[in-house]
C-alpha positions in Angstrom: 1.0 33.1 4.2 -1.8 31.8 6.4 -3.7 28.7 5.0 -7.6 27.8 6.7 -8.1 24.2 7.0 -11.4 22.5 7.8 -11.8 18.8 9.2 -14.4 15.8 8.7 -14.4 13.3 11.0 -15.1 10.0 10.1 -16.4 7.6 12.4 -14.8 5.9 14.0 -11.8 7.8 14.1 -8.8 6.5 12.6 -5.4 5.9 14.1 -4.3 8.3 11.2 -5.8 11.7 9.5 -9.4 9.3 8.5 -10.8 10.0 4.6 -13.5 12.0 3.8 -16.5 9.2 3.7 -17.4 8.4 7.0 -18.2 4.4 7.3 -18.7 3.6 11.2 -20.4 5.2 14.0 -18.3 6.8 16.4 -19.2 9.2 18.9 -18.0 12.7 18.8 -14.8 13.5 21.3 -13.7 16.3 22.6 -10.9 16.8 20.2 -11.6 14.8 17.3 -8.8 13.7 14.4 -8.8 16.2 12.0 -8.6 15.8 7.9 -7.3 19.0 6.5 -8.0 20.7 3.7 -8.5 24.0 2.3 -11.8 25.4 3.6 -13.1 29.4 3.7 -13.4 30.8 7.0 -12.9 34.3 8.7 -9.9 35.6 9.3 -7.6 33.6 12.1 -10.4 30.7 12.4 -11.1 27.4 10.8 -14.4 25.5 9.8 -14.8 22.2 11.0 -17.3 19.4 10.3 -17.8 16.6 12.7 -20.2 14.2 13.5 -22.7 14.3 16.0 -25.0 10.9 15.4 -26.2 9.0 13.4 -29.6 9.4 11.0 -32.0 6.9 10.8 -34.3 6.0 8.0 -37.0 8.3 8.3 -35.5 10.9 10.7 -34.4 14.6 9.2 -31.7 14.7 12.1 -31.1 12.5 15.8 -31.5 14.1 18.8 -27.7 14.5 19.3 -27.6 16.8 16.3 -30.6 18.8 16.4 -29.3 21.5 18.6 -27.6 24.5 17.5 -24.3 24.7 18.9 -23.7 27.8 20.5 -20.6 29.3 18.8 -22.7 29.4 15.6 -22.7 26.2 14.4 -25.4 25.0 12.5 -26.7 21.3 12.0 -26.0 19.4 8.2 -27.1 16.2 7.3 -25.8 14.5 4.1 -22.3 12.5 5.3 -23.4 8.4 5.1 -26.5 8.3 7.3 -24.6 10.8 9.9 -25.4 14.2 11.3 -22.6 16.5 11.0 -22.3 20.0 12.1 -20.0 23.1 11.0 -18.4 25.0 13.8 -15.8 27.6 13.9 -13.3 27.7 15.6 -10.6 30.0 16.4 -7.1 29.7 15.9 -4.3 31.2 17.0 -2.5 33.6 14.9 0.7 33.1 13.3 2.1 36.4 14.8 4.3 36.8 17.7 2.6 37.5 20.8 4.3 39.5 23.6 5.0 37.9 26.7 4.8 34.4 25.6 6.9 31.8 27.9 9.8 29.9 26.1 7.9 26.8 27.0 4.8 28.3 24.9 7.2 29.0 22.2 9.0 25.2 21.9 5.3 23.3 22.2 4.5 25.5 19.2 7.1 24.9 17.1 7.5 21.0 18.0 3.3 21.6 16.4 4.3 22.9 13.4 6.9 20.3 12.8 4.5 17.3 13.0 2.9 18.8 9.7 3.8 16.6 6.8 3.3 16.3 3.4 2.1 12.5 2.6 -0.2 11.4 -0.5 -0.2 14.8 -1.9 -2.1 16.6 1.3 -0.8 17.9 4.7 -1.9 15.9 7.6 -1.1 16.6 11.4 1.1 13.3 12.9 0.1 12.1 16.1 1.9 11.2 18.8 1.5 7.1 19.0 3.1 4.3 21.7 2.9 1.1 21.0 2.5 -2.0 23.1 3.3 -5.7 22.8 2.3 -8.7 24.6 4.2 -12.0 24.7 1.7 -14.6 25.6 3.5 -18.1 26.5 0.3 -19.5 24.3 1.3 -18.3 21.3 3.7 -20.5 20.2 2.5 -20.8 16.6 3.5 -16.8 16.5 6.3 -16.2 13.5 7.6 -13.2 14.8 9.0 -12.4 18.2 7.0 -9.7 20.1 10.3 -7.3 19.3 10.1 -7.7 16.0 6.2 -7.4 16.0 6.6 -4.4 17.6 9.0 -2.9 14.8 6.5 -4.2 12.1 3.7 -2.0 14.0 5.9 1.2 14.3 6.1 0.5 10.4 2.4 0.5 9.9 2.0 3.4 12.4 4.2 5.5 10.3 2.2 4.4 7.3 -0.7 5.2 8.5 0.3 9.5 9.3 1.6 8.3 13.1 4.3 9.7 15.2 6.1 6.9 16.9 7.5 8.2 20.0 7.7 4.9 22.3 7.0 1.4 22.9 6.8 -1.2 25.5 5.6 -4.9 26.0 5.3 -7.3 28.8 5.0 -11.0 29.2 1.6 -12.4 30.3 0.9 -16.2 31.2 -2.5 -14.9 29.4 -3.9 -11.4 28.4 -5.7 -9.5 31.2 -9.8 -9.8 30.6 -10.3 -6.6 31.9 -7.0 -4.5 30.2 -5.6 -7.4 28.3 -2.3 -6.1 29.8 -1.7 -6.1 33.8 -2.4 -3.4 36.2 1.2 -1.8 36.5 1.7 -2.2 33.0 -1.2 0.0 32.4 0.4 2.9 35.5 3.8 2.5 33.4 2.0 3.6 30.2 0.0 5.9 31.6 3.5 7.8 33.4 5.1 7.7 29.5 1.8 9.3 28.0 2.0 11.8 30.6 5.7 12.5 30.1 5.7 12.2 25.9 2.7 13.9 25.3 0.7 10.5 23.5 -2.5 11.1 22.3 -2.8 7.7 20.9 -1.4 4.2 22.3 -1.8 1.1 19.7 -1.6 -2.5 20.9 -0.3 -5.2 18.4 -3.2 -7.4 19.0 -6.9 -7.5 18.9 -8.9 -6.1 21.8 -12.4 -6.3 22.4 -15.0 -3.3 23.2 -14.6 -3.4 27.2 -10.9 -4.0 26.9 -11.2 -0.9 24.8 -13.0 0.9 27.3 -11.1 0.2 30.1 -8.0 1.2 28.6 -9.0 4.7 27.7 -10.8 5.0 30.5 -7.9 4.3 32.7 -5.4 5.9 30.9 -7.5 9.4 31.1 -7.5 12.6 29.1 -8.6 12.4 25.3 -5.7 9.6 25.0 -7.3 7.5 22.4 -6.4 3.7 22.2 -6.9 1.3 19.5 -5.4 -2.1 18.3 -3.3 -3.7 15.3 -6.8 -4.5 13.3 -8.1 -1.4 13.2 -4.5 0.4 11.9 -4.6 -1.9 9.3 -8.2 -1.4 8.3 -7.3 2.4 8.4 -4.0 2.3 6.2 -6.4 0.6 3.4 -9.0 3.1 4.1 -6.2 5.7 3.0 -4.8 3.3 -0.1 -8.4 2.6 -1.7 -8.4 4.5 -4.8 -11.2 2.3 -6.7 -14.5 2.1 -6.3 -13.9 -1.7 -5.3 -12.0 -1.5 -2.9 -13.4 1.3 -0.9 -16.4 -0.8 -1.0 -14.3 -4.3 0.4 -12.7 -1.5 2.8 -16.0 -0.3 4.3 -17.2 -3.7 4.6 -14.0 -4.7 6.4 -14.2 -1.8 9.1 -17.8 -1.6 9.5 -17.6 -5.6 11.0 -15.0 -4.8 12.9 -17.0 -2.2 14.4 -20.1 -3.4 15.3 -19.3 -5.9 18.0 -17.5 -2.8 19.5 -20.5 -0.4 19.4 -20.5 -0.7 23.3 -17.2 0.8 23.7 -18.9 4.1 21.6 -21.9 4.4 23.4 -21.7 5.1 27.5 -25.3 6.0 27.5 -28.0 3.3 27.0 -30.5 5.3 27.2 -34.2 4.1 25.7 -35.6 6.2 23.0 -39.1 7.5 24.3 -41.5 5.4 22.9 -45.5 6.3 22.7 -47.7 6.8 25.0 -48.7 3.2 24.6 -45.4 1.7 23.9 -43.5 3.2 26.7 -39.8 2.9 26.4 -38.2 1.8 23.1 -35.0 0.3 22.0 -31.8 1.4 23.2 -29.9 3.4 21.4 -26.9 1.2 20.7 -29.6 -1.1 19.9 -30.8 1.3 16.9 -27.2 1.9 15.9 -26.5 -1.8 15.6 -29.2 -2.3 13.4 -28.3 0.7 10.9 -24.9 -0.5 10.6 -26.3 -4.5 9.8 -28.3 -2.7 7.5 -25.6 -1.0 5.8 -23.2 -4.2 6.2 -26.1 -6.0 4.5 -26.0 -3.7 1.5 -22.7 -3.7 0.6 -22.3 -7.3 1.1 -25.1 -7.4 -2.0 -23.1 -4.9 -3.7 -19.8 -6.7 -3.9 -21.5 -9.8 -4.6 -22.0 -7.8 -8.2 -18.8 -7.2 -8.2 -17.6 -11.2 -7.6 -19.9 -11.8 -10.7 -18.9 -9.3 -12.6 -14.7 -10.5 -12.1 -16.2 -14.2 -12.5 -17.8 -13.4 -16.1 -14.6 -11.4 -17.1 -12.7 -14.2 -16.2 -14.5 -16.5 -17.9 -14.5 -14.3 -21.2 -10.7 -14.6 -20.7 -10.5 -18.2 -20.7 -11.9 -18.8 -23.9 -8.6 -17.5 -24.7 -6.4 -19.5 -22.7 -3.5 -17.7 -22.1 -1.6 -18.1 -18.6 -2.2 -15.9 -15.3 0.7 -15.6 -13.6 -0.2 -13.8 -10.0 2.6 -12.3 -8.1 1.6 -12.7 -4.5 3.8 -11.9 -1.5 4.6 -9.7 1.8 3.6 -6.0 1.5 6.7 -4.4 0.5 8.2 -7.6 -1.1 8.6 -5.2 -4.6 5.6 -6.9 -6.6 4.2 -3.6 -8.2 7.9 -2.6 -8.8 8.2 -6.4 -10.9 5.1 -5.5 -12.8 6.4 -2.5 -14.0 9.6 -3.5 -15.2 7.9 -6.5 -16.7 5.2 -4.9 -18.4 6.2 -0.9 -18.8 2.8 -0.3 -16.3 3.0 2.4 -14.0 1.4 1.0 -11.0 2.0 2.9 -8.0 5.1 0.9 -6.7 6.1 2.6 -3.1 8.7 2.0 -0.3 5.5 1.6 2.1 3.1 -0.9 3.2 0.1 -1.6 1.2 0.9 0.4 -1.3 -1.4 -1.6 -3.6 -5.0 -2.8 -3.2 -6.3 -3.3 -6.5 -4.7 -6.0 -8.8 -3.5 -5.4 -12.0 -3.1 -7.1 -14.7 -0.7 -6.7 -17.8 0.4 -8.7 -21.0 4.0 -10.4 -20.9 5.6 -11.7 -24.5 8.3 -13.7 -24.1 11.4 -13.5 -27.0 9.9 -16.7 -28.6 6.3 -15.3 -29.0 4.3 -17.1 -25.9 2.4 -14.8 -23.9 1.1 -14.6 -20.5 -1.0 -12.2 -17.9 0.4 -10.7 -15.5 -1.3 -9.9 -12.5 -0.3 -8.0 -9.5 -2.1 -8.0 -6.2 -2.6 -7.2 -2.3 0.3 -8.1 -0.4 -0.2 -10.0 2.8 0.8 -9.2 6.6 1.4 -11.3 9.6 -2.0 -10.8 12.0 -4.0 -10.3 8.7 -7.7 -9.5 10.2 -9.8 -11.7 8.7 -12.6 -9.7 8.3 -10.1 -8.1 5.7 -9.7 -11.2 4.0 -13.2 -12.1 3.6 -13.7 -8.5 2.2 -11.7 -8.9 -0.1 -12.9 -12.4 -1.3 -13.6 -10.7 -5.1 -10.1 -9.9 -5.4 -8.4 -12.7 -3.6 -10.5 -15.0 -6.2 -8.4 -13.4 -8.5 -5.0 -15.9 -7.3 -7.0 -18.9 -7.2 -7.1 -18.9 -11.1 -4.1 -18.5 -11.4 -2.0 -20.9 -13.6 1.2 -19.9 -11.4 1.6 -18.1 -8.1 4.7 -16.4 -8.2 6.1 -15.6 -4.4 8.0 -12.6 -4.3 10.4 -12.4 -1.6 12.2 -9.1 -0.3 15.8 -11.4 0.4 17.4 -8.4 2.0 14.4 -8.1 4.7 16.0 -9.2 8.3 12.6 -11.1 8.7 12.5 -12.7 5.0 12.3 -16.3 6.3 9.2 -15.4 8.6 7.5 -13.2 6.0 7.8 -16.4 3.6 5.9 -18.6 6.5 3.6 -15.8 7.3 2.5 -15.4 2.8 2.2 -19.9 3.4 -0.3 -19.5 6.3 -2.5 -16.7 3.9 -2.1 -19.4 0.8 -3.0 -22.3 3.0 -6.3 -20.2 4.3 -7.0 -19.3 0.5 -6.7 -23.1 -0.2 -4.6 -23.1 -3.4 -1.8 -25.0 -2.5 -2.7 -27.0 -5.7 -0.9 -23.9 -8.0 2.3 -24.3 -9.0 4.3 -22.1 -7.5 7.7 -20.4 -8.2 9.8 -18.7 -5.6 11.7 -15.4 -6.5 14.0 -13.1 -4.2 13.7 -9.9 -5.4 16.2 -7.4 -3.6 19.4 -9.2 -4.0 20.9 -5.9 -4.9 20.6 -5.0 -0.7 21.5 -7.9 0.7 24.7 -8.1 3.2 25.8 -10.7 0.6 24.5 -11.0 -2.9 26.6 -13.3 -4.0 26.4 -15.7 -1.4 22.4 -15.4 -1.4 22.6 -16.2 -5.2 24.3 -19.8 -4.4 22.0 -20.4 -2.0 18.7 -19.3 -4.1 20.4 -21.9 -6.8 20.1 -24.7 -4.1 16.8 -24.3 -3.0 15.4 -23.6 -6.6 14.3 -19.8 -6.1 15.6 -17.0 -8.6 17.4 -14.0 -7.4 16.9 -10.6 -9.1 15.9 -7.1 -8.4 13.5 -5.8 -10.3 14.3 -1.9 -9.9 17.1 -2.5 -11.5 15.7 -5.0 -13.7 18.5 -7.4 -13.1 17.5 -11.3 -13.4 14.4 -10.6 -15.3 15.3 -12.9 -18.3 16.2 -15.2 -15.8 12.7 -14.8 -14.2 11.0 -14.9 -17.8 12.7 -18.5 -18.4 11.7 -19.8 -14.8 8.3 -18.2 -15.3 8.2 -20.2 -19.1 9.6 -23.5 -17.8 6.9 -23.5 -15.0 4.5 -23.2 -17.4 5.0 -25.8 -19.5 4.9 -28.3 -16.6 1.5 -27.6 -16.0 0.1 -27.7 -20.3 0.0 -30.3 -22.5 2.0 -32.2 -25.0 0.3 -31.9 -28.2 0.9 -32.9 -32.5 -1.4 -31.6 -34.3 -2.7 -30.4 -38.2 -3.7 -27.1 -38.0 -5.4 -26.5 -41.6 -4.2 -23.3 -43.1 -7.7 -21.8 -43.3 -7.4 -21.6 -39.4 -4.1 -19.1 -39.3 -5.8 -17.6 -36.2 -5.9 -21.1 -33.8 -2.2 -21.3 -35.5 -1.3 -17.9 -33.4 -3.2 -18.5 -30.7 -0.9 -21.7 -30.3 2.2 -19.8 -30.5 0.6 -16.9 -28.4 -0.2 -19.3 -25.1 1.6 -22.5 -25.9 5.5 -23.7 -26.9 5.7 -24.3 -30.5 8.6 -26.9 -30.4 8.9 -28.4 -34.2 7.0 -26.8 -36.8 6.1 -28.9 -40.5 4.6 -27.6 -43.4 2.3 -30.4 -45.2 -0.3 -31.0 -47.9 -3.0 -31.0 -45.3 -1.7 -27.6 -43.0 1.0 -27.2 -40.6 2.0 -29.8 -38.4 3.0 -28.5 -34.8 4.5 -30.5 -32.2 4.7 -28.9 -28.5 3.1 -28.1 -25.1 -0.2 -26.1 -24.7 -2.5 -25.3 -22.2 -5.3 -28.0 -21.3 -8.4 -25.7 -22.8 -6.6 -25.2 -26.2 -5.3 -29.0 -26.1 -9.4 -30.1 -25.7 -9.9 -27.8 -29.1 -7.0 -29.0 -30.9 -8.3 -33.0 -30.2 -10.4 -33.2 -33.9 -6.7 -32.1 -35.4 -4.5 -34.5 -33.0 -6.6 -37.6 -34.4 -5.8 -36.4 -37.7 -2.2 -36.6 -37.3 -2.2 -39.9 -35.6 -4.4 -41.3 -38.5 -1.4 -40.5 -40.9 1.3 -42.3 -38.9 
């Protein structure tokens, strides 16, 4: 059966198959990433959309796309503030054509091959090389450049990449013009040649002209693009909320603009009147629509920080505990949550498989209660335009009453992935929180029982929460913490007030209970809020001693 696919590219395009809404500008290449899905078209061709430029304000269409393209196509407008255009293309036809070389034959059916199935839709892999760069100045770097490398191969697969090589080089300091030195750059260019690369991804930041250079010296439609902008393009696939597509957007479309030079080779002045003469450049225009748009959805997730600011403060007039779970991506977090709390968060063997946190209701055997709340997990080389995107939902740990780090013990990396989670607290400033340290995974390690001992000594608790072993454990650990940071209260809670009197056993410890003339007599540990309300009551008891 022949299926007809259609594409939208989304500027700028991804190191992956990019989603349907278009964020950045990105000029049109000459073989563009394709999204598939089903689409009409004649028989043995497919429709494609792709941009062309970008719309201003007042404009029906920008030069770029007001031409009708000669195999049919026909100018649309409606994708973001871009012009697109549908074409259609040929394709060729699934039967067997006489006369085809064996050479023919094998690159066709390596094609078909590097079809897969991820997220519920077929996507086309590309063929990716990575490159590292071990810099003698970077001496506050956790990882080694090796295993930097094998974390990027990780989030190239993630992301809908073919891995098919990798190479790094030691530099006193990163090349201003390639960031990497001049035979470096011949030796990738040989392997592209030889491995068929269409994209090559470097594990650190580049700027615009390094960009530029890089492409342009490598040739051909090779396509190259750094760590930042695979990460931005992995959550631009995981969004699934309204929320986060926003912080997404807002994420890649900063990255972008200080690269807008890299997309536009012409600088061409629009014709201005026949006053006015020549007017702005065009990367001029470009950079002010997308600080337009950056402005706007700054505004718009500033109503959504208020909005998580009032719910929060609806839920503290309850005071019952947040616990967050915070962590490396891929630590098992979602996974904990689940057990815990019978949720069904998405809980994946992948890399930022969750964006949005969650939060859930735990009860405890004796009756206390506490929330639950899952969120992002962190990365080594986090962008921080990332981070300050998603400032709404990172607010989320800082009220926390416990930050539970979840720790994948079997990892080879574990130690550095712990460091790496530190550095993201430290930058979130909440080293204030408790914390409590759990190594989830115990079931994988070389050793369990020898990592058990040695979670004992340093105070962390082992368990693996797919196989829920270690959660009572956990629930204890998670109760003890707890108490540390409440209250010690006694108290007469009149019996006309049986609601405060749950409320005390829901979020508190209820350690002696005594039934009196007067009401019931608690003695325990509660959280600061409840102990202010319970003060009239504590004053009460201590008049009767």
């Amino acid at each position: 059966m022949r299926v007809t696919f259609s594409a939208v590219v989304a500027p700028p395009p991804s190191p992956s198959a990019p989603r349907r809404h278009p964020q950045i500008l990105k000029q049109p290449r000459s073989h563009p990433h394709l999204h598939c899905v089903p689409l009409s078209a004649s028989p043995g061709t497919s429709r494609i959309r792709r941009i062309v430029g970008v719309l201003e304000k007042d404009a029906p269409e920008v030069e770029t796309a007001a031409a009708v393209d000669a195999d049919g196509g026909e100018s649309e407008i409606g994708i973001n503030g871009f012009a697109v255009e549908t074409v259609e293309v040929a394709r060729d036809s699934p039967r067997k054509v006489l006369g085809r070389s064996k050479k023919m034959a094998q690159e066709e059916d390596d094609s078909s091959d590097r079809y897969k199935l991820r997220n519920g839709r077929e996507i086309f892999e590309e063929k990716a090389y990575l490159v590292g760069v071990d810099c003698r100045g970077k001496e506050d770097a956790l990882f080694s450049t090796e295993d930097s490398l094998k974390e990027l191969a990780q989030l190239a697969d993630t992301a809908g990449l073919l891995v098919v090589g990798s190479t790094s080089q030691k530099l006193a300091a990163p090349n201003p013009r390639t960031y990497i030195g001049s035979g470096k750059v011949a030796e990738i260019k040989t392997a592209i040649h030889a491995l068929d690369v269409e994209t090559v991804i470097f594990d650190d930041e580049l700027s615009a002209g390094q960009l530029r250079n890089l492409e342009k010296a490598f040739g051909g439609d090779v396509r190259v693009c750094d760590r930042t902008a695979l990460i931005l393009d992995i959550f631009n696939q995981r969004a699934a909320t309204h929320e986060a597509s926003l912080q997404v957007a807002l994420a890649q479309m900063e990255y972008q603009l200080p690269r807008l030079t890299k997309m536009w080779t012409h600088l061409e002045r629009q014709a201005g009147g026949k006053v006015k003469g020549m007017g702005e450049k065009q990367i001029e225009v470009d950079k002010r629509i997308l600080r337009t748009q950056i402005s706007a959805l700054r505004k718009e997730l500033e109503s959504v920080r208020q909005h998580r600011k009032q719910y929060r403060n609806r839920r503290l007039s309850v005071p019952v505990p947040v616990v967050s779970l915070v962590g490396y991506t891929n630590a098992g977090k979602s996974t904990l949550l689940n057990q815990l709390t019978g949720a069904d968060v998405l809980a994946e063997d992948q890399l930022f498989a969750t964006l949005d946190p969650t939060t859930r209701r735990v009860q405890i055997n004796n009756g206390m209660e506490f929330l639950l709340t899952d969120t992002v997990g962190f990365i080594q080389k986090l962008p921080t335009m990332l981070v300050a995107a998603f400032r709404a939902t990172l607010e989320e740990i800082s009220e926390s009453s416990l930050l539970v780090h979840v720790v994948d013990i079997s990892h080879p990396l574990a130690s550095q992935q712990i460091d790496a989670v530190n550095k993201v607290l430290g930058d979130l400033d909440v080293e204030s929180i408790p914390k409590l340290m759990v190594w989830n995974k115990v079931d994988k390690a070389d050793d369990p029982e020898t990592v058990k001992i040695e979670a004992e000594e340093k105070g962390a608790i082992c368990l693996s929460a797919i196989y829920g072993d270690g959660l009572e454990q956990f629930c204890f650990a998670v109760q003890a913490k707890l108490k540390d940071a409440m209250v010690p209260v006694e108290a007469c809670i009149p019996y006309d007030k049986g609601e405060l009197l749950n409320t005390i056993h829901q979020v508190g410890m209820v350690e002696a209970t005594e039934y009196t003339e007067n009401g019931t007599v608690i003695r325990g540990h509660v959280p600061l809020p409840l102990a202010r309300l319970l003060t009239p009551m504590r004053q009460r008891v201590t008049g009767t001693h």
